[in-house]
C-alpha positions as CSV (number, residue, x, y, z in Angstrom):
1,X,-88.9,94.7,126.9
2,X,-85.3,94.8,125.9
3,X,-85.0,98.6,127.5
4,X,-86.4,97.1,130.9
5,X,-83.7,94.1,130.1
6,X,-81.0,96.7,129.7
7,X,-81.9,98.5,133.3
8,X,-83.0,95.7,135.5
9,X,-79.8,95.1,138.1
10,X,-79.0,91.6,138.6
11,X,-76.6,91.6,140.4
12,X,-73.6,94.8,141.9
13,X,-71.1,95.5,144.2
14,X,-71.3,98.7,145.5
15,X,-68.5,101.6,143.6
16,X,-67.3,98.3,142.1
17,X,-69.4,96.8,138.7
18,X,-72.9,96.4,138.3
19,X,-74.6,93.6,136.1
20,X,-78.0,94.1,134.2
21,X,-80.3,91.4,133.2
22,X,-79.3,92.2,129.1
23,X,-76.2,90.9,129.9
24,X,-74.5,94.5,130.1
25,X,-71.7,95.1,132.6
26,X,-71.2,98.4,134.3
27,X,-67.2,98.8,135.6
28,X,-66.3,101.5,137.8
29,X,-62.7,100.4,138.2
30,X,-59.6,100.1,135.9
31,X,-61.4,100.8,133.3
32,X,-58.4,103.7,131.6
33,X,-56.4,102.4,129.4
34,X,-52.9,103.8,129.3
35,X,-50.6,102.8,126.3
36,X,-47.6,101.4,126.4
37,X,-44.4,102.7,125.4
38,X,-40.9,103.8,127.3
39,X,-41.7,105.4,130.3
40,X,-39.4,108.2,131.2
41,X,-38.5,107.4,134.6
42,X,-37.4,104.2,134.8
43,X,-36.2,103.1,131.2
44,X,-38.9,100.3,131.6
45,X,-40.5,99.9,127.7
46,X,-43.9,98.3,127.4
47,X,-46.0,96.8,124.6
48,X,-49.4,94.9,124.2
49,X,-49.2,91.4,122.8
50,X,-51.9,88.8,121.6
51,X,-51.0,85.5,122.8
52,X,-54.6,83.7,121.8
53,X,-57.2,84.6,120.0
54,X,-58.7,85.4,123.9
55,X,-55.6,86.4,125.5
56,X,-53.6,89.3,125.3
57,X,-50.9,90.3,127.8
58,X,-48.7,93.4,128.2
59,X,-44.8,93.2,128.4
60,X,-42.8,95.2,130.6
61,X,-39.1,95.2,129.7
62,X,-36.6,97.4,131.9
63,X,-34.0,99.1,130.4
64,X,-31.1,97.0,129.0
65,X,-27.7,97.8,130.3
66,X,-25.7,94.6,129.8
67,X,-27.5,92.7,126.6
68,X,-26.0,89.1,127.5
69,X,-27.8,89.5,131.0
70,X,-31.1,86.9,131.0
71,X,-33.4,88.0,133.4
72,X,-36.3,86.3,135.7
73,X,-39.4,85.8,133.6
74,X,-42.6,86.9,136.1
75,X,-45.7,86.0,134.5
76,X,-48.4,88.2,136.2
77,X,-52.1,88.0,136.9
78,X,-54.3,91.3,138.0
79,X,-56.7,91.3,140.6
80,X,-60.1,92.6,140.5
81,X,-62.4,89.9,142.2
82,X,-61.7,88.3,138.1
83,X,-64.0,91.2,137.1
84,X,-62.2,94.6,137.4
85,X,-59.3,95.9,136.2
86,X,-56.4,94.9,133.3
87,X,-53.3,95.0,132.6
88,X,-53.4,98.3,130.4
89,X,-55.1,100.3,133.1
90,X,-52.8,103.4,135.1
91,X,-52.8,101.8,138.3
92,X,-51.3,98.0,136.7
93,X,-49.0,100.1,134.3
94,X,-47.6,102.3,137.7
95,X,-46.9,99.1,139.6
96,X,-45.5,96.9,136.8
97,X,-43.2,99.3,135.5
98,X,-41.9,100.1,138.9
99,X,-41.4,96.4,139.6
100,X,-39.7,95.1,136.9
101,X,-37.4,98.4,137.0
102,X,-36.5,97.0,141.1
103,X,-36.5,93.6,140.1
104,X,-34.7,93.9,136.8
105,X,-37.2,91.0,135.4
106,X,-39.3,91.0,132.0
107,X,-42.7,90.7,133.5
108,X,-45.8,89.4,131.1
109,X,-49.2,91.0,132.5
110,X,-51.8,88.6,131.2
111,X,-55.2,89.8,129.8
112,X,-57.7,87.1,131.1
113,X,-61.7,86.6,129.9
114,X,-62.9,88.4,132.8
115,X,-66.6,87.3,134.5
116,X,-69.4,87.6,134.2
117,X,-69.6,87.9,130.7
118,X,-67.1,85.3,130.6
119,X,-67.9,83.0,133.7
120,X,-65.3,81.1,135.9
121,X,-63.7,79.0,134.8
122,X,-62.7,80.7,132.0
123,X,-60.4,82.9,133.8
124,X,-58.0,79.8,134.8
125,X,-58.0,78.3,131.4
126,X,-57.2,81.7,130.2
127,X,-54.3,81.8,132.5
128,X,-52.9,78.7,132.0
129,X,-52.7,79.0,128.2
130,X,-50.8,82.4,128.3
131,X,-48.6,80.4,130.9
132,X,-48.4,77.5,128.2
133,X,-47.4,80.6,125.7
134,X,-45.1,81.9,127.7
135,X,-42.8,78.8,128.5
136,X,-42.9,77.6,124.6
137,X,-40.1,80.6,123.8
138,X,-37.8,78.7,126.2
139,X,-34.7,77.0,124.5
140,X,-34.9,80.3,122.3
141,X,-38.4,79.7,120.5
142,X,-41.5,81.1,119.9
143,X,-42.7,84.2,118.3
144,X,-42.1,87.4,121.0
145,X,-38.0,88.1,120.5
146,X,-38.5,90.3,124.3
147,X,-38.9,87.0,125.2
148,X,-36.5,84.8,123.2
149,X,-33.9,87.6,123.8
150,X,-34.2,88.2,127.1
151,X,-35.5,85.8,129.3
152,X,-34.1,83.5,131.6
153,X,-36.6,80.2,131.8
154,X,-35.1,79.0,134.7
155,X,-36.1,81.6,136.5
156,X,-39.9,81.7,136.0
157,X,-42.3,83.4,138.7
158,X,-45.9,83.5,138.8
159,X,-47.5,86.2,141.3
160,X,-50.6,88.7,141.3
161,X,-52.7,90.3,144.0
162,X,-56.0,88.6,145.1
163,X,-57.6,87.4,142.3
164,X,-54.3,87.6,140.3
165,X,-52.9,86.0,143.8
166,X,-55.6,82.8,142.9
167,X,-55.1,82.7,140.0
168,X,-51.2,82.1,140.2
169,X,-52.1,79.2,143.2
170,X,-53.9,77.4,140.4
171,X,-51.4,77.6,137.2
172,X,-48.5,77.0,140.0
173,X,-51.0,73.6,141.2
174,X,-51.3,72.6,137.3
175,X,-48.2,73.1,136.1
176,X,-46.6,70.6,139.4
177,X,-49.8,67.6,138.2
178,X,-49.0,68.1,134.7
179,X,-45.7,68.9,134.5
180,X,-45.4,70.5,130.8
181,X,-42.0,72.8,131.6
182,X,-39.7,72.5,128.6
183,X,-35.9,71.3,129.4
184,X,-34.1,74.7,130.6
185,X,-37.4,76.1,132.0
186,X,-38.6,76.0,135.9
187,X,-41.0,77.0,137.5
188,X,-38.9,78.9,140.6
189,X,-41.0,80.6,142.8
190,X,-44.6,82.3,143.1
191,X,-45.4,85.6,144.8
192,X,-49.2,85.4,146.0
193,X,-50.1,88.9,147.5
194,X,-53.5,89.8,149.2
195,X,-54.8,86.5,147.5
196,X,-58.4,85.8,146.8
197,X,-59.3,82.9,149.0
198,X,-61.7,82.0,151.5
199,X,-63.8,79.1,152.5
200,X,-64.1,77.0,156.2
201,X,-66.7,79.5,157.9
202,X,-64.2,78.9,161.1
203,X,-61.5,80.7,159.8
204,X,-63.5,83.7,160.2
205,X,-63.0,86.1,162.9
206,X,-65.3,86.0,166.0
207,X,-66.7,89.4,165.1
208,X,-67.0,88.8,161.3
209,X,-70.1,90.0,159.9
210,X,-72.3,87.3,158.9
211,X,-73.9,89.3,156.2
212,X,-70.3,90.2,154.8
213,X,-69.7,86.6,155.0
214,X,-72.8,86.0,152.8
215,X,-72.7,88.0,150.5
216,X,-68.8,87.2,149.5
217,X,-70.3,83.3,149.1
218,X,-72.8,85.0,147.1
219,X,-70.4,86.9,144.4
220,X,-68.5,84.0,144.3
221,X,-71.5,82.1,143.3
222,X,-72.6,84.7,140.7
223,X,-69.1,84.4,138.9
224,X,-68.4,80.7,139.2
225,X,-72.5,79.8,138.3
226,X,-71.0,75.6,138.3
227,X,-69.4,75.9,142.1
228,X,-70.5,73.5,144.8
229,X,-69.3,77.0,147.1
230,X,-67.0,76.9,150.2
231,X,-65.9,73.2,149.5
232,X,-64.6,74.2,145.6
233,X,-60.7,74.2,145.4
234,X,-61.0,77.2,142.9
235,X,-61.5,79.6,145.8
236,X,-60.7,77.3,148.7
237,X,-57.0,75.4,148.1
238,X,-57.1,73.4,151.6
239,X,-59.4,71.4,149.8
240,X,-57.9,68.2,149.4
241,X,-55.3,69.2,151.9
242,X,-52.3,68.0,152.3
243,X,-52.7,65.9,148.9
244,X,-53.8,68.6,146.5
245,X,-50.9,71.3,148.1
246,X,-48.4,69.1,147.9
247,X,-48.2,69.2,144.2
248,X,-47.3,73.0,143.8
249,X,-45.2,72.8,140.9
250,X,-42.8,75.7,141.9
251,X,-39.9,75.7,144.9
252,X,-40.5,78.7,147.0
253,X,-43.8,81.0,147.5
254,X,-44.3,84.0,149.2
255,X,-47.6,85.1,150.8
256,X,-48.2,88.4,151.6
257,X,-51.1,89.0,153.9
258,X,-53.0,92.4,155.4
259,X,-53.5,92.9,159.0
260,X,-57.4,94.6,158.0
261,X,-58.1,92.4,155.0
262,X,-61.5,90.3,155.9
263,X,-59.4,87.2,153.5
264,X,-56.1,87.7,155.8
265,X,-57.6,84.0,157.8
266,X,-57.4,82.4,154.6
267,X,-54.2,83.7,153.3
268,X,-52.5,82.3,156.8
269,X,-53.9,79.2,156.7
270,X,-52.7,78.5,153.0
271,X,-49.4,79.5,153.8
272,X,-49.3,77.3,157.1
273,X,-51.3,74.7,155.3
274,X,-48.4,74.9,152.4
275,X,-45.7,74.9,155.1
276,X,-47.3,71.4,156.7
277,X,-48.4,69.7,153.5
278,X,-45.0,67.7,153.1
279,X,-44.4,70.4,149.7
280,X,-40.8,69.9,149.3
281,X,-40.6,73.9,148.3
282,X,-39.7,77.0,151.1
283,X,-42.5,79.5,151.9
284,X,-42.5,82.5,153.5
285,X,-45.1,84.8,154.8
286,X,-45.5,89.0,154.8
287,X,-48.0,90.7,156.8
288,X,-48.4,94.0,156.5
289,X,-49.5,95.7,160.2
290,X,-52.9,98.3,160.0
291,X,-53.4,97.5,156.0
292,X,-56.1,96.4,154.3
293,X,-56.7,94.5,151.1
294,X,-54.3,95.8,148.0
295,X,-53.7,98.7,150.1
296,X,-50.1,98.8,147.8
297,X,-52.5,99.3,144.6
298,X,-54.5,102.4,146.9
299,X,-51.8,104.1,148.5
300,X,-48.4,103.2,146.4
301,X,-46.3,106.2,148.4
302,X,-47.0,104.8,151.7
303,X,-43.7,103.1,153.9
304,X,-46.0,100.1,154.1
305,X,-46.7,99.7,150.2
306,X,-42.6,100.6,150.2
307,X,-42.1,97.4,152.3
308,X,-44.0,95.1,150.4
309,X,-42.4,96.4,147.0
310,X,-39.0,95.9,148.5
311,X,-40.0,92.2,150.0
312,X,-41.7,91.2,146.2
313,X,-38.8,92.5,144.8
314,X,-36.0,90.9,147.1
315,X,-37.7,87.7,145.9
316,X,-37.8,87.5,142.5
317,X,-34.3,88.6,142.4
318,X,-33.1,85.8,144.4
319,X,-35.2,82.9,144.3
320,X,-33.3,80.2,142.2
């Protein structure tokens, strides 16, 4: 019986993952695991962390040139539809190192429970206690001296790519209700690429596939098994709108949307649901013509995926 157990398909997404009645979960994505170190190119250094028992992140630091120089802290959250990838894999370690070599920021990758085996919430909570982690080294404490040495906690950034891009909606909406940053610490900006959200059936465009439509309510379902669906503000953050919005605890958030991507609707109406919610922050909005979703992750040569680097970079330098 257990064999059957073991091959019985429960649930997949096609070249994605695949989930068996046992429990076991097949990836076919991100699942190399690159190791950190110095990378040659860039100067960047890397190294793997435990931040909880649950969590573990990895650190990118660029090359020091000036050792007084703090730089921006971006706490960053990988996509995978909270299922695939980490932040160890090749395609995470390419785009991290090249970012915080442009940006000149530390960036902390966090290493989140990921579903099903570890259902939604999970994920969230997860995220919000590395982001709990990493603001306790401001004022020059905590345990990780990358951190105590070299960040500058008044320049915080969340950001990530779809689920990542969620993810960072949801710690940025937490940290503005509960307001935990430590004196010398803010929470500047949030970068929100690609992000993972969806919901109101009339966003969708005219010549959507209803089947599509389906079956993304149905994966959302199968990793969040306690959702009430399109109406949760997990996946759908006009829920609650303009209340709920208005509460972002961060000053400025850029949203970077995909001509192609089948979420685009939902991207543009959180960015011109943000812009109208009477948030006292700036928000901007990228939209990158004949690309589809993570297309930067897919093709990271292309002058599109150039763009968007240059744009995400441009912001966390600047934004105060």
């Amino acid at each position: 019986m257990a064999g059957e157990e073991d091959t019985q398909i429960v649930f997949e997404l096609p070249n994605a993952f695949r989930c068996y009645k046992s429990g076991r979960v097949e990836r076919f994505i991100g699942t190399d695991l690159v190791h950190p170190g110095v990378d040659p190119n860039t100067g960047v250094s890397s190294k793997d962390v435990t931040l909880l028992p649950d969590v573990s992140a990895r650190l990118f630091l660029p090359k020091i040139v000036y050792p007084a120089k703090k730089l921006p802290v971006f706490v960053h959250f990988h996509g995978g539809i909270f299922v695939l990838q980490t932040p160890f894999s090749a395609t995470y370690r390419n785009y991290l190192t090249s970012l915080a070599a442009d940006a000149d920021a530390l960036i902390i990758s966090v290493h989140y429970r990921r579903a099903p085996e570890h259902p939604l919430p999970i994920a969230y909570e997860d995220s919000w206690a590395a982001f709990q982690w990493v603001i306790s080294h401001a004022g020059g404490s905590g345990p990780e001296p990358w951190l105590t040495d070299h960040g500058d906690f008044s320049r915080i950034i969340l950001g990530g790519d779809s689920a990542g891009a969620n993810i960072s909606h949801q710690v940025a909406l937490r940290a503005g209700q509960e307001g935990i940053l430590k004196p010398g610490s803010k929470l500047a900006g949030a970068v929100l690429v690609h992000p993972y959200f969806w919901g109101a059936h009339e966003l969708a465009p005219k010549d959507a596939n209803p089947q599509l439509f389906a079956f993304t309510e149905r994966i959302w379902k199968f990793l969040c098994p306690g959702t009430s669906g399109s109406d949760d503000p997990l996946i759908n953050p006009l829920v609650g709108w303009p209340v709920t919005m208005a509460k972002i605890g961060c000053g400025s958030v850029l949203v970077c949307v995909a001509e192609k991507d089948r979420l685009r609707p939902w991207g543009v109406a959180y960015y011109e649901g943000l812009k109208s919610s009477g948030w006292k922050g700036t928000v901007e909005i990228m939209e990158s013509e004949g690309e589809d979703h993570v297309f930067h992750l897919i093709k990271p040569e292309s002058e599109k995926c150039r763009d968007l680097h240059h744009r995400v970079v441009d912001f966390i330098k600047h934004v105060k």
